[in-house]
Every structure is written in structure tokens, then in C-alpha cells.
N, C-alpha and C positions, 0 to 999 in steps of 0.2 A: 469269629466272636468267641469270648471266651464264656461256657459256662460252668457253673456247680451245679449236678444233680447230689441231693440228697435225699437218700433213700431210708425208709425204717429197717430197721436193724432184727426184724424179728425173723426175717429167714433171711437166705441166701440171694445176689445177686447174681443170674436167676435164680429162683428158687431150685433145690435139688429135688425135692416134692411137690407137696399142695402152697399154693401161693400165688396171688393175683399182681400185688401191688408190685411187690420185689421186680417178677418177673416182666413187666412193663417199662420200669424203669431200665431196665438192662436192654429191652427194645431198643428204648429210647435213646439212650449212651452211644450203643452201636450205629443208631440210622445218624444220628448228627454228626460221630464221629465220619463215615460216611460220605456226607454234605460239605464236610474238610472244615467242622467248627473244631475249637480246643477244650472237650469236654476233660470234668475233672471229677468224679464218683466218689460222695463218699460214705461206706457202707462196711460190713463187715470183711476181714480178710479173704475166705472162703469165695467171693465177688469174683466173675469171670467176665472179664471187659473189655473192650476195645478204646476205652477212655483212660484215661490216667486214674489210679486208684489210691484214694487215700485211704487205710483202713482201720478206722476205728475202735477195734474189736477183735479178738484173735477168733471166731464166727458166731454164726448166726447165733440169736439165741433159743428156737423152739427146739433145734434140734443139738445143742449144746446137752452134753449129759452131766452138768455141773447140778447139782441137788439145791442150792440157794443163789437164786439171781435174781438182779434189781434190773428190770428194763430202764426205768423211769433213769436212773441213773447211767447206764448206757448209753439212751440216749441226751441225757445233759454232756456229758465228756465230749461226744460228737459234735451237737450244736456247737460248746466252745471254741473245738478244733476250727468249726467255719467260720467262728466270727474273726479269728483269731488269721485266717488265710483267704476273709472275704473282699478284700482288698486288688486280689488277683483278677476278680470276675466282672465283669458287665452282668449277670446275672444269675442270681441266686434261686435254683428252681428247688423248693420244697414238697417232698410226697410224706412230709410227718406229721397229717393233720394240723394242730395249731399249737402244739407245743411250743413253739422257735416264737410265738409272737411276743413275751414278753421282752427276749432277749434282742432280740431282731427291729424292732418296732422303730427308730430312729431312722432302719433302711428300710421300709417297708415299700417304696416303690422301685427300690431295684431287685425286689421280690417276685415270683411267681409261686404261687399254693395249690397245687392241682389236688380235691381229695378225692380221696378214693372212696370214702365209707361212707352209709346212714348217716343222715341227716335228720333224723322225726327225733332223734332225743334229746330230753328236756331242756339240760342244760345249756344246749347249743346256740341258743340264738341269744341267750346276754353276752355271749363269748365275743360271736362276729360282731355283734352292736359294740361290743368297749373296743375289739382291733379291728375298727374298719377301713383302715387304712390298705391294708392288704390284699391286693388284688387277686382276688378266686380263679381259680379252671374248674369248672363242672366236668365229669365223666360223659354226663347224657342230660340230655335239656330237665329229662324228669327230675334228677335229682337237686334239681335248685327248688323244687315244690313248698319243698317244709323252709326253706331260707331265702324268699322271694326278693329282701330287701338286701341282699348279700353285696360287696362288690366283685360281684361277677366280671370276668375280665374276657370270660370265652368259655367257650364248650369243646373240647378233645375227647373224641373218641379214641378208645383203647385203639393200639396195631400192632401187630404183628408181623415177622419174619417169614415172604410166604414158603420160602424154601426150608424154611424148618418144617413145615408141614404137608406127608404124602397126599395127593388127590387120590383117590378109589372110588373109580369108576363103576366096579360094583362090591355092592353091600356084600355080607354074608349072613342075614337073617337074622339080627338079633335089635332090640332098643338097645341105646344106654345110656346110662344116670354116671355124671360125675360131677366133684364136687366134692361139699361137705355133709355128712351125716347131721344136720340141724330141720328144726322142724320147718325155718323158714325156706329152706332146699326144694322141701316136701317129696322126701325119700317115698315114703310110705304112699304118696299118691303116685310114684314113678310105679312102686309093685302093684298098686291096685289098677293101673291102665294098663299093664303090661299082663300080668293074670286075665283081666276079662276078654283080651285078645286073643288071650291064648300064646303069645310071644314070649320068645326066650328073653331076659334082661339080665344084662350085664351092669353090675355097679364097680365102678373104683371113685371111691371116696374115702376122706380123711374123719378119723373120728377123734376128734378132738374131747381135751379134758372139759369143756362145758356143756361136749353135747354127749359124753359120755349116760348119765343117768338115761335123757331120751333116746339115745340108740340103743340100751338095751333092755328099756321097759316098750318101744314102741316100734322098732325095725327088728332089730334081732330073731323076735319070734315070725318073722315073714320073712327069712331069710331061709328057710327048710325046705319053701314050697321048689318043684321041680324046676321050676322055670326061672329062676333067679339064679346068679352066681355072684356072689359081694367077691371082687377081685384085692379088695385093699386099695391104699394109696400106690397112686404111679406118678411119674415123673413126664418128662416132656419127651425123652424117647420112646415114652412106650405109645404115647398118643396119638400119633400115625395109626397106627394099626389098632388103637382101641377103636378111638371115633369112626374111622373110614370104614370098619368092617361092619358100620351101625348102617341100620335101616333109618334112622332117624334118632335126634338127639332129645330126651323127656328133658325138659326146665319144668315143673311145676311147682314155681316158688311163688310162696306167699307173701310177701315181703317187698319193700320198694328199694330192689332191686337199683344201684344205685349205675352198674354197667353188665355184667356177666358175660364174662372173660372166656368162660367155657363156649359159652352160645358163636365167637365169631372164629374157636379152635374146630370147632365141629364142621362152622364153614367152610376151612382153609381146605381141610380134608375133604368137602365135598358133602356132607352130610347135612341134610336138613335139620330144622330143629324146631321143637312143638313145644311151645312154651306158655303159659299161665301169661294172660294180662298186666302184670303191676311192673310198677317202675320201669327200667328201660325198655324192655321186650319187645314193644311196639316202635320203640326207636330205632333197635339194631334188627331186628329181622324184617325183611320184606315181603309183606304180605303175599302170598300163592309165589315167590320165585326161590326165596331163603327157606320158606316155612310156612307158620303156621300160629297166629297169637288166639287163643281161646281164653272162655273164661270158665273153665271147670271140666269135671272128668269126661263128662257125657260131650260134651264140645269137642276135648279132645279125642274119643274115642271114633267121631266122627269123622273128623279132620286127618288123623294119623296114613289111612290109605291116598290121601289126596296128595301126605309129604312124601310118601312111599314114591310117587308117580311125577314128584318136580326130576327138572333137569340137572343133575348133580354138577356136571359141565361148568352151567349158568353159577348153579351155588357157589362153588368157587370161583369164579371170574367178578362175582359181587365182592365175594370180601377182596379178592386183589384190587378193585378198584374202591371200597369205602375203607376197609379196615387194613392194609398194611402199615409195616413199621415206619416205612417212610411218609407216609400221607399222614401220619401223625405227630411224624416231626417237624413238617412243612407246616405244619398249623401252630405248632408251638413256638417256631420261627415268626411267624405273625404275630402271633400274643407277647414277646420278647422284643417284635420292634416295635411294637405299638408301648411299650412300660419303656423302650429306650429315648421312643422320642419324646416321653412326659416328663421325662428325668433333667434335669438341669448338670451338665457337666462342665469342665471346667482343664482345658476350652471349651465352648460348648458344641456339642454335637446335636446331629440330626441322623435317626437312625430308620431306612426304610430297606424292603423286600424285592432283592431281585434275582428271579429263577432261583430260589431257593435259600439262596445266600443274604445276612444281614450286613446291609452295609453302613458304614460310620462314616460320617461324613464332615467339614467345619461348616459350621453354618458364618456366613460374612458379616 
């Protein structure tokens, strides 16, 4: 089968730092590549990939040190580029929220839309009501909440590469917090569980220019205390050895949580994870075997020696079997035959799922 991933352009395919979506989609390229489809990526130069790369952009843009850039415009030049070579594909997979819908709308069912972000805001649901023709991927069953009447087409959960990621069988005594310095992270409840325990905390997190004012009127000054060490932003080789030297992974985020990418890297490694109630949390962690979902500090602080005492073993053998790169691509191959066989072709075809593979078929 032949597909187009296209990916946002705001970092690296994967990302070289902090980056969710980027770095998913670069899963994704490789596990179908993989599966022996004919992926075609298209994203900024800087992109490392086992698919065919078209690259749009000489790189990424957060970390581009150019003084005046137009995203919005980066990403229109891109879109063009697809519509312009969408001719090549059986399927168009979009990770650029809804941008692509006005241009796109004519093919909207040889489309797949997987997003990735918050859904509760305002403007979003006259959007999916005027393009409803495009068929959705949810991250996690929660995040179709706030967009009930959506046309959801399926649910994919995040996966990952599990040989990117070391198992460590044992801790070395400390929590950790990573991620982003935002209040909906909830850094400052990661030091205040970690303080009343008495536990060392390690944070590597990204402080971005929106959460800059709140990182340093509301973290910064709890950055002193003994027990904390803010490491900065890391990348995916250092993550081995952050997570797995964790006694347990702190999520206490406020926010609906639409996957957290972080929560099934913590797995991979072996490490438990203690996470706040909202959005997915309840989805991807497995009650007493992954972790641990509470609803507030005192819950957590209960709970934390029960994550200390799961079997790390277990922990990772969960995500190998929910969350890898391939078990994510095999469900995207379903949602791909399922949009091929609605599609009228010409001959016309009939497209279904076998052991992994999509097959085209003439129908008589």
C-alpha cells in the first residue's frame, strides 16, 4: 500500500528534544515501513526515516535560530507539495490537526486525521461540524469527550520502538518529572509529592516561551530545595537511563490529557507511573500492574510505595504488548482498510486486512 504521512513541521522527525507528535509519527513511518508498505514522509529536512522523505523545509522550526518565521506558512507550502503528489497514494494520513481541511475537502475520504491535541477549545467543534466529512483517529477514547459528535473513524493508541528503550530492573532511588514546565504538567505538584516524601526528584523538562512567565514566578523558586535537580530538556538517548533509574514516574497533570507519550516511555524502561486522574491516564495505565491513577496529592502520596513494590518485569511486558510501534501500526492498517473499502475506485476495488498487510483486491 502506498501511504503519505504528514507530519507538523514544528520539530524534528523525531524530534531532537521535547516532542510528542513529531516523534510518533517517525514510529509510525518505520513500523509500516517494516510491514513492507510504501511510506512517503513529508516533514522537515532534518527527518530521519526509513520511508521516503519529502522535505519541505530546510528544518524544523522551534529549533530553527532564524529571528522571523511564519509557521502557518510553512505549513501551507507543504500541504501544496501533497496535494500537488497526492495522486501517488491510496492514503493520505494527516498529524496537522485541521489545517489541510479546506484544501483537501474534495478527498476527504481518502484521508485519515489522527490528532493529537486538546480538544475543550472553543472554537473547535464549528470547525469539525463545517469539515465533517473527514474521518478522525482519537489518541485515547477520552479525548473524543469534548467532540462526541466528531466522525471518529477509530482510536490509536501512541507506540513505540521497544528496543529504543533500556528495561532497568532496578531503580536507583529517585522520582521523575518529564515533560513540559506548564501548569497543566503540574511540575510544582511533582516537588510537592516528592518533598513530603522525602525523595530525591529529578526533573528534565522543556521550558517553553508560553510557560516561561509560569516557570519562573511558580517552579523556579522550588528549584533550591535539596531534593530536586531540574536536569533541562533531554532527548530520547538520554531516556533510558533517566526513566529506568526512576523509582516511579510523577504525571500530575491537570488537564485532559489527550495521550501522554511520557507515561508509556516510562513503561518501556520498566518504571511505574503515578499519575493524576484526567484525560487519558486511566486509559493507558493499568491499575495496581503499570501504576497507579489518583486524584490528588494525598492519594498520591499513599499510593507511591504500592508503585515502588509493582513488578517492573510485568511493567514492561505491558507496554510491549499495548503500546509498541507495531501494534500501532497494525491498527492504522485497519482504519486505512476500512477508508479504502468506502472509497469508490476506478477499477473498483475492495480493500481488507491480512496478517498485517492491506490487500487491493477487483471486486467482479
Amino acid at each position: 500500500m502506498k501511504i503519505a504521512q504528514i507530519s507538523p513541521l514544528y520539530e524534528a522527525v523525531p524530534p531532537r528534544l521535547y516532542g510528542g507528535t513529531e516523534r510518533v509519527v517517525a514510529q509510525l513511518c518505520d513500523a509500516l515501513v517494516d510491514l513492507g508498505h510504501e511510506v512517503t514522509l513529508f516533514a522537515s529536512a532534518d527527518a530521519r526515516t526509513r520511508a521516503e522523505l519529502v522535505s519541505v523545509r530546510d528544518q524544523a522550526i522551534r529549533l530553527d535560530p532564524a529571528p522571523l518565521k511564519s509557521e502557518l506558512a510553512a505549513h501551507l507550502v507543504m500541504l501544496a507539495e501533497v496535494r500537488d503528489q497526492m495522486d501517488r497514494f491510496d492514503i493520505l494520513h494527516f498529524h496537522t490537526d485541521l489545517v489541510h481541511f479546506p484544501q483537501f475537502e474534495d478527498v476527504a475520504q481518502r484521508t485519515v486525521t489522527t490528532l493529537h491535541g486538546r480538544l475543550d477549545l472553543k472554537d473547535l467543534a464549528p470547525a469539525y461540524r463545517r469539515w465533517s466529512k473527514f474521518p478522525l483517529v482519537s489518541i485515547s477514547d477520552a479525548q473524543r469527550v469534548h467532540l462526541p459528535f466528531a466522525n471518529w473513524a477509530g482510536t490509536v493508541h501512541h507506540g513505540l520502538r521497544p528496543e529504543r528503550f533500556r528495561f532497568s530492573p532496578e531503580p536507583r532511588g529517585y522520582l521523575a518529572f518529564l515533560g513540559r514546565m506548564s501548569p497543566e504538567k503540574g511540575p510544582d505538584q511533582a516537588i510537592a509529592i516528592a518533598t513530603r516524601l522525602g525523595m530525591p526528584l529529578r526533573m528534565a523538562a522543556k521550558v517553553g516561551d508560553v510557560d516561561e512567565a509560569y516557570f519562573r514566578r511558580h517552579v523556579a523558586p522550588l528549584l533550591d530545595h535539596p531534593l530536586i535537580e531540574f536536569v533541562g530538556e533531554i532527548g530520547e538517548a538520554e531516556k533510558s537511563t533517566f526513566l529506568g533509574g526512576a523509582e516511579a514516574l510523577l504525571f500530575p497533570i491537570s488537564w485532559p490529557e489527550p495521550f501522554g507519550l511520557v507515561m508509556i516511555e516510562a513503561m518501556a524502561c520498566g518504571t511505574p507511573v503515578l499519575a493524576y486522574g484526567h484525560g487519558s491516564a486511566p486509559e493507558v495505565v493499568d491499575e495496581g500492574v503499570t501504576g497507579f491513577v489518583v486524584d490528588g496529592e494525598e492519594a498520591a502520596l499513599e499510593a507511591l510505595e504500592k508503585a515502588r513494590r509493582l513488578d517492573r518485569r510485568e511493567v514492561r511486558r505491558r507496554f510491549e504488548r499495548r503500546f509498541s510501534h507495531s501494534a500501532m501500526a497494525r491498527a492504522y492498517l485497519d482504519i486505512y482498510a476500512d477508508r479504502l473499502a468506502r472509497v469508490p475506485f476506478a477499477p473498483e476495488v475492495a480493500a481488507e486486512v491480512a496478517n498485517g498487510e492491506i490487500m487491493l483486491a477487483k471486486i467482479a
